[in-house]
C-alpha positions in Angstrom: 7.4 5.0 -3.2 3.3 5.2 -3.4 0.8 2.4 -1.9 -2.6 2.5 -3.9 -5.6 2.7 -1.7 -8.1 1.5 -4.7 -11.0 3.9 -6.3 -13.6 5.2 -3.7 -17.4 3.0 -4.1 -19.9 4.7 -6.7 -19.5 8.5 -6.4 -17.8 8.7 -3.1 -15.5 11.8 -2.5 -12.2 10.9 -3.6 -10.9 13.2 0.1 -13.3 11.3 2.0 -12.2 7.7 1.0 -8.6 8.5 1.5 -9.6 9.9 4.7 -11.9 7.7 6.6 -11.5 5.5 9.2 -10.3 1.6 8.9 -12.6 -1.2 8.7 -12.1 -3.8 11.4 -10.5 -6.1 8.5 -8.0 -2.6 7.0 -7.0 -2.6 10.6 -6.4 -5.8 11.3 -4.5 -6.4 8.6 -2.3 -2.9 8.9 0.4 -4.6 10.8 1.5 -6.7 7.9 1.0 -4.3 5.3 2.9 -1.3 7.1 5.7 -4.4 7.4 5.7 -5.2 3.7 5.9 -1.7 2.7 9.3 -1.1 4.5 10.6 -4.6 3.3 9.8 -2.9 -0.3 11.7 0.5 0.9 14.2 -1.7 2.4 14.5 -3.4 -1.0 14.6 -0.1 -3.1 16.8 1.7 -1.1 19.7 -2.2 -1.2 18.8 -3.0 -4.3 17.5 -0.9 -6.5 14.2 0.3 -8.1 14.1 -2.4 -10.8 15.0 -5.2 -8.3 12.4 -3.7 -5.9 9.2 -3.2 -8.7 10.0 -7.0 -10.5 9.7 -8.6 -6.4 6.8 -6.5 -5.5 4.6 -6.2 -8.4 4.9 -10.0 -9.9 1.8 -11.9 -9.7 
């Protein structure tokens, strides 16, 4: 199980856009995603990977 961060802006360091500090809106919003991503473990581990990558990666 992986969460994508998106691509560092311009020519950013790779290291130092992994590793810096939330935004007032990443950090606000951390709550929710920290829950979805163990509802998606939850649902790998119950279900399966297939049932787990159709639910979370539909559009």
């Amino acid at each position: 199980m992986r969460a994508g961060i998106g691509r560092p802006p311009g020519r950013m360091n790779t290291a130092d856009f992994v590793l810096k500090p939330f935004s007032t809106a990443e950090a606000k919003n951390l709550p929710f995603l920290i829950s979805n991503a163990a509802d998606a473990v939850r649902m790998l581990v119950e279900k399966g990977l297939v049932a787990a990558q159709q639910h979370y990666h539909s559009a």
